[in-house]
C-alpha positions in Angstrom: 0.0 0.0 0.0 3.2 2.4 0.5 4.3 1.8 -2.4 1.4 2.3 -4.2 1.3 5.6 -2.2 5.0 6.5 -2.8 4.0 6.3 -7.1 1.0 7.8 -6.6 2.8 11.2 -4.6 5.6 11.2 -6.8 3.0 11.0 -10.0 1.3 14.0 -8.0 4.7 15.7 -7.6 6.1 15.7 -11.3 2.6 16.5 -12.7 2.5 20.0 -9.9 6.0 20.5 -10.9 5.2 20.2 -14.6 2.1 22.6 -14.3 4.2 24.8 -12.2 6.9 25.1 -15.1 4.4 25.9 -17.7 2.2 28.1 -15.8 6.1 30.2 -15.3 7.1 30.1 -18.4 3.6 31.6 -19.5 3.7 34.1 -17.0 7.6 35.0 -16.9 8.5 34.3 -20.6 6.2 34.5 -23.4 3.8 37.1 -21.7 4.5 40.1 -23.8 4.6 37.7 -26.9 1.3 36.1 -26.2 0.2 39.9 -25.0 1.6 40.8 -28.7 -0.1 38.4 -30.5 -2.8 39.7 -33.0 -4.7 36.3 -32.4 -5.0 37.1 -28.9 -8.9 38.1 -29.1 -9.5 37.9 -25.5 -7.2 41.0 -24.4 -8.0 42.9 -27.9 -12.1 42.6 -26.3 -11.0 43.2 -22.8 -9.4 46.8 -24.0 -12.5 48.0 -25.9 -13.8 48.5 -22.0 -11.8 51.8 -21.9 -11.0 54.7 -24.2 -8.1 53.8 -25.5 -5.6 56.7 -25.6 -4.5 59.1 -28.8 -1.8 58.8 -30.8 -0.9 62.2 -31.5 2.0 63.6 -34.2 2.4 67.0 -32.6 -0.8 68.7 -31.8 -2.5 66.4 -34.9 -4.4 63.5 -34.1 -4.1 60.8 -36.1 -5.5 58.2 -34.3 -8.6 58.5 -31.5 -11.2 56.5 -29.8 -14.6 57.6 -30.6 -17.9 56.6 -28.6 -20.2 53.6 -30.3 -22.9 52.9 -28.3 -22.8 49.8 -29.9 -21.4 46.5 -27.1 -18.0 47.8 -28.1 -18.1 51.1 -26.4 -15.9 52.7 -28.6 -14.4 52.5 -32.1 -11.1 53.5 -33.0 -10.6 56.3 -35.5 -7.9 57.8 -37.9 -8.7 61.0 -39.7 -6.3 60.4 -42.1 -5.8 57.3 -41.8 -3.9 56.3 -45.4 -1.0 59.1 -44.6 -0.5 57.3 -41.3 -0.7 53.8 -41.4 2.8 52.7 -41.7 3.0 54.7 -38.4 -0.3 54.0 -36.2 -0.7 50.7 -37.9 -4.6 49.5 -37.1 -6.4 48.3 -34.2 -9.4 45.4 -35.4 -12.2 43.9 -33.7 -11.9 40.6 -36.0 -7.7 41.1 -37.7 -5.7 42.2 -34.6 -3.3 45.4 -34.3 -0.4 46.2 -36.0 2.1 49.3 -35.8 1.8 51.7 -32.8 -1.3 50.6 -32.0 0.1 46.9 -31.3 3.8 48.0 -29.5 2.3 50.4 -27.5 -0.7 48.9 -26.6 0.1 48.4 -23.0 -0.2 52.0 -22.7 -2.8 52.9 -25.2 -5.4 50.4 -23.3 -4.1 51.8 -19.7 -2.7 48.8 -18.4 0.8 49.3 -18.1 2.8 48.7 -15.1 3.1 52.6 -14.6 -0.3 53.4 -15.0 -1.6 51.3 -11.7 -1.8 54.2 -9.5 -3.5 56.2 -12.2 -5.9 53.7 -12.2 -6.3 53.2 -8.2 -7.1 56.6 -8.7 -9.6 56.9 -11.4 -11.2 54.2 -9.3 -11.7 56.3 -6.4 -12.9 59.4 -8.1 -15.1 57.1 -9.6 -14.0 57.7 -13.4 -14.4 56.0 -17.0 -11.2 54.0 -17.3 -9.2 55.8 -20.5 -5.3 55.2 -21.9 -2.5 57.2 -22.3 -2.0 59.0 -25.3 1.3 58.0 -27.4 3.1 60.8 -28.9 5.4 59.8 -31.9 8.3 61.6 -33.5 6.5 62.6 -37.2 6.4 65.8 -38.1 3.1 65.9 -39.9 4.4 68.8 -42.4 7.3 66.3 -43.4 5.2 63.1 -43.5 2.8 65.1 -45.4 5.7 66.5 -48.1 7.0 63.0 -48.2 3.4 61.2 -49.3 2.7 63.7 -51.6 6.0 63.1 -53.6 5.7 59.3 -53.8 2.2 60.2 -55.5 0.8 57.3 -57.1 4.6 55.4 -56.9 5.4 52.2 -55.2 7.9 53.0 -52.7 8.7 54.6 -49.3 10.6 57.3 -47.5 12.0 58.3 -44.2 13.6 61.2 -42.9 15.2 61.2 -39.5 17.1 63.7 -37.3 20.6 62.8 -37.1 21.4 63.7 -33.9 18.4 61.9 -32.0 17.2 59.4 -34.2 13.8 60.6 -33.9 12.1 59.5 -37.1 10.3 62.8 -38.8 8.4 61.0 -41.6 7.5 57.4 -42.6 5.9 56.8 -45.9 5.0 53.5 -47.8 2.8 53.3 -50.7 0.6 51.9 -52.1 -0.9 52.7 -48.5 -4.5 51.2 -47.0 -6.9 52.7 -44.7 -7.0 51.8 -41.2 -10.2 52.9 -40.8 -12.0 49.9 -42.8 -10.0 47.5 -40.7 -11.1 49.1 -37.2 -14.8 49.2 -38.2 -17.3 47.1 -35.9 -18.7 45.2 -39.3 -16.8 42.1 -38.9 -17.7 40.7 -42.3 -16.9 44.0 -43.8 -13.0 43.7 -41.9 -12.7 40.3 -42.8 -13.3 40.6 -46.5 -11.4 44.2 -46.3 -8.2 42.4 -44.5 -8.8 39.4 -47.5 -8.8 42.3 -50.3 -5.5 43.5 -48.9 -3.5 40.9 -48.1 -4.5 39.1 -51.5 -3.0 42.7 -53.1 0.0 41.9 -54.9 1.4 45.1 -54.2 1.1 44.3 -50.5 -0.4 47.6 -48.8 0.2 46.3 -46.2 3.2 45.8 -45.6 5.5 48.4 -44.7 8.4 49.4 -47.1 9.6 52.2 -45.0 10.9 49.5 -42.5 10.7 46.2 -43.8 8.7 44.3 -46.6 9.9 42.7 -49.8 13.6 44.7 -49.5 15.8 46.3 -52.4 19.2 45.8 -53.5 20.8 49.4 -52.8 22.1 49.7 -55.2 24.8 52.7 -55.7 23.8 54.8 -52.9 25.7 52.0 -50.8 28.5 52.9 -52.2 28.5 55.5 -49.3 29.2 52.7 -47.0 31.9 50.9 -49.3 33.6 54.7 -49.1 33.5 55.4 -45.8 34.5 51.2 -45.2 37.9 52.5 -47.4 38.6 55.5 -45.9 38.3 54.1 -42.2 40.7 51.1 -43.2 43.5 53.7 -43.2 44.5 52.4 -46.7 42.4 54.8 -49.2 41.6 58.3 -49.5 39.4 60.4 -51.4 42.5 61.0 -53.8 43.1 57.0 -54.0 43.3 56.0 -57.6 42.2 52.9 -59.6 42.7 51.9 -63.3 39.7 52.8 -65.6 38.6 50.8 -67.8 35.2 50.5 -69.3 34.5 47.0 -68.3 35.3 44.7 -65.8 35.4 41.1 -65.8 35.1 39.7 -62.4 37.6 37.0 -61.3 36.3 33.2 -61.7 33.2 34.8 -63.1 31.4 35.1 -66.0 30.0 38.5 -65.0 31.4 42.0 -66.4 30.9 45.0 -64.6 30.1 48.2 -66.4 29.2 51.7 -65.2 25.7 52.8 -65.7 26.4 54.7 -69.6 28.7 52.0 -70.6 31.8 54.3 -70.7 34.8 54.6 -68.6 34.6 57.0 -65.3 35.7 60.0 -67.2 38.5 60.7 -69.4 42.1 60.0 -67.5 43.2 56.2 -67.2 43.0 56.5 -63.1 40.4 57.9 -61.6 40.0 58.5 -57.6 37.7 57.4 -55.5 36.1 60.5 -54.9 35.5 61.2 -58.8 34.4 57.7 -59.2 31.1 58.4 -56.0 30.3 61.6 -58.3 29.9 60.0 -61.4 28.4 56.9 -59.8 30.9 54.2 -61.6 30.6 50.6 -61.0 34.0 49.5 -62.4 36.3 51.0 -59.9 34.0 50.9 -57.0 33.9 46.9 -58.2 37.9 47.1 -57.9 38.1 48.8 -54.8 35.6 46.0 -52.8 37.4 43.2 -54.1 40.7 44.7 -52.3 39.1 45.8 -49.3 37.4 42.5 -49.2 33.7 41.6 -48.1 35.2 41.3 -44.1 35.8 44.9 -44.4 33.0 46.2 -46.0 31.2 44.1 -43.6 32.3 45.3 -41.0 31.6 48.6 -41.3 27.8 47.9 -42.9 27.0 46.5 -39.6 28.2 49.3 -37.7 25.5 51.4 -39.4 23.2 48.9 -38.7 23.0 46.1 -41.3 22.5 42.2 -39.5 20.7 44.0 -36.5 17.2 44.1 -35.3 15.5 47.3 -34.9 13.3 48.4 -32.9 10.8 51.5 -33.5 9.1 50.6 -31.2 7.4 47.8 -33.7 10.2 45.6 -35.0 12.2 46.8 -38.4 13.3 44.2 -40.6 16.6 43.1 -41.1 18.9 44.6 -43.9 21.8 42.4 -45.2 25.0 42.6 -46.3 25.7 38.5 -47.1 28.6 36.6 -45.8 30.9 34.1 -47.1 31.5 35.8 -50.7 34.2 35.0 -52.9 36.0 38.0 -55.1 33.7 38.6 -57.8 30.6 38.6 -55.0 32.4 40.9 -53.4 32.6 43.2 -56.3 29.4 43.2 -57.0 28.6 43.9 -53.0 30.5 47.0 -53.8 27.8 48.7 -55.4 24.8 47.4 -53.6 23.8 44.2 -56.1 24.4 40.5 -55.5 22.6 39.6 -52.3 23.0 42.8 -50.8 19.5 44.1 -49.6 18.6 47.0 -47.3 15.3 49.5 -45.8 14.6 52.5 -46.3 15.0 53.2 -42.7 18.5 51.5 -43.2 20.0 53.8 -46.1 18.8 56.6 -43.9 20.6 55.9 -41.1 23.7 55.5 -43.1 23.4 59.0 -43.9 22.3 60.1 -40.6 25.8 58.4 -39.1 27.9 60.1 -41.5 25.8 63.5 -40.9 26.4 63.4 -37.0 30.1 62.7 -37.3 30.3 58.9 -37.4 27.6 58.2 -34.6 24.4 56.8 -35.4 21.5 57.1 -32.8 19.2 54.4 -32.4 16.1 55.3 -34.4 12.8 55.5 -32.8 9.1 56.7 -33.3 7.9 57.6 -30.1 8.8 60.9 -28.2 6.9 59.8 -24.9 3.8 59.0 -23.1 1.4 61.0 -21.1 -1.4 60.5 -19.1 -4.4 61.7 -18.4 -3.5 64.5 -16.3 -0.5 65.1 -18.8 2.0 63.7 -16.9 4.8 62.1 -18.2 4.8 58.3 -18.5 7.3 57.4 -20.2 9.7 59.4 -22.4 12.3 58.0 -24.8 15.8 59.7 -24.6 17.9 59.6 -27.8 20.5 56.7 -27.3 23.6 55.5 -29.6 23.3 52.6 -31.4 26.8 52.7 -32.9 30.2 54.8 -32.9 30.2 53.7 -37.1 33.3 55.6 -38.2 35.3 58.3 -37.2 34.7 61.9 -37.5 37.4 62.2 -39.8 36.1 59.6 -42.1 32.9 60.7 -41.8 33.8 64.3 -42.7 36.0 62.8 -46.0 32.9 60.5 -46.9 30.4 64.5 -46.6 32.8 66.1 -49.5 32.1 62.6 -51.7 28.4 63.0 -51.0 28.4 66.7 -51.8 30.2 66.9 -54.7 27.8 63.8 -56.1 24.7 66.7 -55.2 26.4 69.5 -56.6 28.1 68.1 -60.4 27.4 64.6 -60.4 24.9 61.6 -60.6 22.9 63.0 -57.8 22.2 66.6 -59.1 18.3 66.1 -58.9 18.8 66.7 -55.5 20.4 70.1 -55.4 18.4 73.3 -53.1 19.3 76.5 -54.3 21.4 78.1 -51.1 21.6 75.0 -49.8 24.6 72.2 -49.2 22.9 69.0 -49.3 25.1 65.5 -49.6 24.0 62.5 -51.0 24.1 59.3 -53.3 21.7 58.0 -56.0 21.3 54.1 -56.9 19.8 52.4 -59.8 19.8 48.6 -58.3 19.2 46.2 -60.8 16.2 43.0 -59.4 17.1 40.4 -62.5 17.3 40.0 -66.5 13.9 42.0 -67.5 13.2 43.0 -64.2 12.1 46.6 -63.1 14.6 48.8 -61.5 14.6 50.0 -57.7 15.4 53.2 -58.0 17.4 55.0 -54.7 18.7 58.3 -53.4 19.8 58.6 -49.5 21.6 61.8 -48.0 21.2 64.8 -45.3 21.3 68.5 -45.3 22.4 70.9 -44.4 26.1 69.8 -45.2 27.1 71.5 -41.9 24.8 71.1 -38.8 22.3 68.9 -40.2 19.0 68.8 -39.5 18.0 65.5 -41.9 18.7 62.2 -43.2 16.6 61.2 -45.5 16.2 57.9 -47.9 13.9 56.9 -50.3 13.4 53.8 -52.3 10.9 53.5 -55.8 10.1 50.1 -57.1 8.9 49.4 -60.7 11.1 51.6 -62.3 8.9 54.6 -60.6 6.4 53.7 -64.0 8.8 54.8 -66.2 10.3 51.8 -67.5 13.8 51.4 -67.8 14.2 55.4 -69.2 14.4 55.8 -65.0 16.8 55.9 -62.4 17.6 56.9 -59.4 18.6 60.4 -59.9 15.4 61.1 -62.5 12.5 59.8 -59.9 14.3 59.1 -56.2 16.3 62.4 -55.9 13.6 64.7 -56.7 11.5 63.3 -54.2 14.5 63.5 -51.5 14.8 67.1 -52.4 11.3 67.9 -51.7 11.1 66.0 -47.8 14.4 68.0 -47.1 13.0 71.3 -48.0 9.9 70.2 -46.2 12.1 70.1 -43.1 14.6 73.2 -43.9 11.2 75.3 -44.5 10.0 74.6 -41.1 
């Protein structure tokens, strides 16, 4: 009978210590990602009990709760909702949340840790439960400048300050409307969420930060140049032989630059002159002796092989390992395997802009509460010391000279020293082109970074490029902010 006791407690004991274990693990590990989920129904119900809190760019509103009287109490609400998406995401009845709405929804719904005594409080005064209000970094003038140069495009932009990180616009398009998606007809959502994520353009998804992403083309050949001149080994002045091909070792690839012509008329030509007329062959030249280590290196040091987060996750940018020479050279002007954000290309010119630092980017300023106090605010911190203030300063006079006489002239403000660097990435034989510019103004002091990506050629066919369709849309977002 002991015995029988002895299996029968120790049966007892493994199954408490079994529950015990997963009941911690649910509590202590995946909380915030079952708390995250979109499938999570019950707490997305749950939070329709209380106003959920603003999301406010500035003194604009661009996302609210509005009163129902329908069993949901309120409905969510963004008056213009299409400029803002990629920002406030949507919160659904029936699909979920996404964007702000979903990262910061501890706050939004007033159930964060550091709103407990706020809510003690609004229990004793005896009122309606409401959540904090999240105020994000966009400047609406900017975001506004930036969505109406994309126009009818597929593409993105973002602009950030260099010195904070705080992003100041976040464009994608084609964009949706949250506002079908947070409606309390839950056939209506469900065929609305079906319509757009059967879209082959993917409206959802967020090209400013993530989605399908683009080779960068020539406008990483910033980070190749500032990868040279931070080796020690090369200078603005460094020369390479100029020819008007190049056939990469144990390939059968040749490199040409983007007219088919040498990089101007000398037999050398330096590296400087080779970023201002945008030349493949040398920059080719120049990778495969730096090596993909090198460039590497430095890519990851503005960012690339890292997780991001906004506060919603960013997606990863790559700059491939294991390459062989003629890989390499091809790296060296943003092809191959090399594939990068929006937000990423615009950090690369935010870090050279602040002297070699880049700041970790973010989209949220702080949180407030009801009473306007201060929740939570979100103090600019560095990501990563990228290069040196020398280099980056060497890497500037590149950039500017490719604004003010070379491949990146449709960028160019009257009075104005902007820097900057135009791709044309090839996608594949009969493919459409992405077409890229990334850079900061002013020169000196700079107030923003700024990157922009067009897909499909920008609907021009292959008469595009990066300098005809990106460029111009660059300049317009940095006067947007120089204006303010």
């Amino acid at each position: 009978m002991n015995r029988e006791l002895k299996r029968v407690s120790a049966l007892v004991l493994v199954m408490f210590f079994a529950l015990f274990g997963s009941t911690t693990v649910i509590q202590a590990v995946q909380a915030d990602a079952l708390r995250l989920d979109p499938r999570n129904t019950r707490a997305l119900y749950d939070s329709y009990d209380t106003e959920r809190g603003p999301i406010l760019a500035g003194s604009t509103v661009i996302a609210q709760s509005v009163p129902t009287g329908d069993e949901y109490v309120f409905q969510r609400e963004y008056p213009q909702g299409q400029l803002y998406a990629p920002v406030t995401g949507y919160f659904s009845p029936t699909q979920g949340s996404a964007g702000i709405e979903q990262y910061m929804n501890d706050y939004l719904s007033g159930t964060s840790n550091s709103q407990f005594l706020d809510t003690i409080n609004r229990i004793v005064a005896g009122q309606a439960p409401k959540g904090a209000a999240v105020e994000v970094s966009i400047d609406p003038a900017v975001q506004q400048a930036a969505f109406d140069a994309l126009g009818d495009r597929q593409g993105a932009v973002v602009a950030i300050e260099p010195s904070t990180g705080r992003i100041l616009a976040m464009v994608s398009t084609p964009t949706y409307d949250p506002n079908v998606l947070a409606s309390h007809d839950s056939q209506a959502v469900i065929s609305a969420f079906g319509a757009l994520e059967d879209d082959p353009l993917k409206p959802l998804s967020n090209r400013a930060s993530s989605g399908n992403m683009n080779p960068p083309g020539s406008s990483f050949k910033v980070v190749v140049a500032a990868a040279a001149v931070a080796s020690g080994k090369y200078t603005a002045d460094s020369t390479f032989p100029n020819p008007v091909s190049l056939q990469l070792p144990g390939s059968s690839a040749t490199v040409y630059n983007w007219n088919r012509l040498s990089c101007g008329p000398g037999e050398t030509v330096t590296l400087a002159e080779a970023i201002r007329l945008s030349c493949n062959v040398p920059l080719a030249q120049l990778g495969m002796e730096l090596g993909d280590d090198a460039i590497r290196e430095t890519a990851e040091k503005f960012g690339f092989n890292s997780r991001m987060t906004l506060p919603m996750p960013a997606g990863i940018s790559v700059y491939p390992k294991n390459l062989d020479d003629a890989q390499t050279g091809l790296t060296a002007f943003g092809q191959y395997e090399v594939r990068a954000t929006p937000l990423q290309m615009a950090l690369v010119s935010a870090g050279i802009a602040n002297e070699g630092t880049v700041m970790q980017p973010t989209l949220v300023d702080r949180v407030t509460g009801r009473n306007l106090e201060v929740l939570k605010s979100f103090e600019p911190q560095v990501m990563n010391d990228a290069v040196t203030s020398e280099t980056a300063a060497s890497v500037t006079d590149m950039m500017l000279d490719s604004v003010a006489s070379g491949q990146s002239n449709g960028a160019r403000i009257e009075g104005v020293d902007v820097a900057g660097k135009t791709g044309t990435a090839q996608n594949g034989e009969d493919e459409p082109y992405s077409l890229w510019f990334t850079g900061f103004a002013p020169a000196k002091n700079p107030e923003v970074a700024v990157a922009v990506v067009v897909e499909n050629d920008g609907n021009l066919g292959r008469h595009s490029s990066g300098n005809i369709v990106a460029a111009p849309i660059a300049k317009k977002v940095l006067e947007a902010v120089l204006n303010r």
